[in-house]
C-alpha positions in Angstrom: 0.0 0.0 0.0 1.1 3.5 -1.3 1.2 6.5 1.2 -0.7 9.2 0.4 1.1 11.4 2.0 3.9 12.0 5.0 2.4 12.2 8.6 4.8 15.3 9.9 2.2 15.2 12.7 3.4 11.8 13.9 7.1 11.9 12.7 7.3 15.3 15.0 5.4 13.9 18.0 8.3 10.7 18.0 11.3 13.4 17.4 9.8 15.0 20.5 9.5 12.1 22.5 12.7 10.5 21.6 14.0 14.6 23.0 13.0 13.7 26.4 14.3 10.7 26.4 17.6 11.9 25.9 17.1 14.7 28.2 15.9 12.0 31.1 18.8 9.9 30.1 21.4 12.8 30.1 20.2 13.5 33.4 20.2 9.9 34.5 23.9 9.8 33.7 25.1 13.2 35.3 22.7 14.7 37.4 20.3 18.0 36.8 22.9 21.1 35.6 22.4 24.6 37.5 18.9 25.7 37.5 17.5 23.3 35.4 14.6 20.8 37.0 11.2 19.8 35.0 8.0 19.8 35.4 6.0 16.4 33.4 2.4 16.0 33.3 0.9 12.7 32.0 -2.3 11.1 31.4 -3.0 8.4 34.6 -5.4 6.7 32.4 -3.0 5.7 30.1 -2.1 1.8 29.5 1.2 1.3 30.7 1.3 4.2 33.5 2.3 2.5 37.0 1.6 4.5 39.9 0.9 3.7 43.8 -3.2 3.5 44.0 -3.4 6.3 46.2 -1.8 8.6 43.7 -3.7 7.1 41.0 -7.0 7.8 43.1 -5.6 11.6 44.1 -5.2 12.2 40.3 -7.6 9.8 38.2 -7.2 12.2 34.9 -3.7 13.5 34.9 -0.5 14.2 37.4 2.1 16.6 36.9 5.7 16.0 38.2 8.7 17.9 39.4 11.9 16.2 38.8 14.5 18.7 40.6 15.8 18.4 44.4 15.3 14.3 44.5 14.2 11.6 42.6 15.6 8.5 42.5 16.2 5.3 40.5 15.3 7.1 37.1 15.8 4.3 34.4 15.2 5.5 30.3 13.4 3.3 28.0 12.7 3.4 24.4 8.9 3.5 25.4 8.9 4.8 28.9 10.6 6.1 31.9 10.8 4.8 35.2 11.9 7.0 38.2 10.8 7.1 42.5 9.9 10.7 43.6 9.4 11.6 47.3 5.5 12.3 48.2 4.8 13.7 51.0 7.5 11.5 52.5 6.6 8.7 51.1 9.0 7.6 48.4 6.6 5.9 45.3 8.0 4.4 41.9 6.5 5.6 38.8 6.5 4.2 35.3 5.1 6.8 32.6 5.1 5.8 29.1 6.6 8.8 26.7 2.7 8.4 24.9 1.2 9.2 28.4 3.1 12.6 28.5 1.1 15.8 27.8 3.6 18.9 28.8 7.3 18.8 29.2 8.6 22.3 30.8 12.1 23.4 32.1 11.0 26.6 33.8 15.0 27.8 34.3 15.2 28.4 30.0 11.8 28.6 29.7 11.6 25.5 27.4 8.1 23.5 26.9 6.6 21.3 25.1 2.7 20.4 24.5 1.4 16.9 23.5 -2.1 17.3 22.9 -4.6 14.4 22.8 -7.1 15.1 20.1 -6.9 14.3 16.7 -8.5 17.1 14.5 -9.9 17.1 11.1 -9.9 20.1 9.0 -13.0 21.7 10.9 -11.5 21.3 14.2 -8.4 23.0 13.1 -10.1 26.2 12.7 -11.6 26.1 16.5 -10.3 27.9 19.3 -7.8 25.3 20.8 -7.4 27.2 24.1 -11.2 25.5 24.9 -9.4 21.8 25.4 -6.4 23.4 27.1 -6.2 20.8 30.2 -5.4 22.2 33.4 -2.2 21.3 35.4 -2.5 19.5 39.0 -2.8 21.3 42.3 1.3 19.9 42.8 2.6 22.4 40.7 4.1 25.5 41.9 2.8 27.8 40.1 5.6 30.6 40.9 7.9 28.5 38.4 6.5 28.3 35.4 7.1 30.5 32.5 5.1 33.5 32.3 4.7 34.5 28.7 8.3 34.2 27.2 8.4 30.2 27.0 8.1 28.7 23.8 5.1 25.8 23.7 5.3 23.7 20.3 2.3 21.8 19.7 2.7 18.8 18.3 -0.4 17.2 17.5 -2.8 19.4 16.0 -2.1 18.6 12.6 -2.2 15.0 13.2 -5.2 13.0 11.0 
């Protein structure tokens, strides 16, 4: 079968998965540089997510991480990433599949990405997309994320 054309929707949303990855890993091998730490937020629904039941019942939608003063045990996949984060005192191990993630942000450079969920067809593409904007988790401090000047690629609305 012939493709009718190329999916630069898909190809993009890989290239930017596959960027985290190497981000995770980077950090994996040598530890966060200066200022930088991340906030992740992910889909809890999604197949493949592993959380502790009381997180998954705290946040049955979505969860937003920080990865900054200490995590622990962070392992990089092809498909996923695996990494314990301190709750409340309570160390919990997380496994979050790179299709599970919905915003990738690095406050310090003011750095972000966007994966949204929806597939759109050519009349959806013409509506106001700031209507399915998701909000983030009450975890978040709000005090660092970017403000205006970040730079938010979305990936997926062009995907079919």
């Amino acid at each position: 079968m012939t493709r009718s054309r190329i999916d630069y929707g898909n190809m993009m949303h890989r290239a930017m998965q596959g960027l985290i990855a190497d981000v995770l890993r980077e950090v994996r091998d040598q530890g966060l540089p200066g200022d930088h730490h991340f906030f992740i937020t992910f889909d809890t629904r999604d197949e493949g997510v592993e959380m502790a039941e009381w997180l998954r019942d705290r946040y049955p939608e979505e969860m937003t991480i920080v990865i900054q003063h200490w995590f622990d045990n962070l392992t990089v996949n092809d498909d996923d990433f695996t990494i314990t984060l301190n709750f409340g005192n309570s160390p919990e191990p997380l496994r979050i599949p790179f299709d599970s993630l919905r915003t990738f942000v690095d406050p310090s450079v003011e750095f972000g990405l966007r994966f949204e969920t929806q597939d759109y067809d050519d009349e959806d593409e013409d509506q106001d997309e700031d209507a399915d904007q998701d909000e983030m988790s009450d975890d978040e401090p709000p005090s660092d994320t970017p403000k205006g000047g970040g730079e938010v690629v979305s990936l997926d609305k062009w995907r079919k």
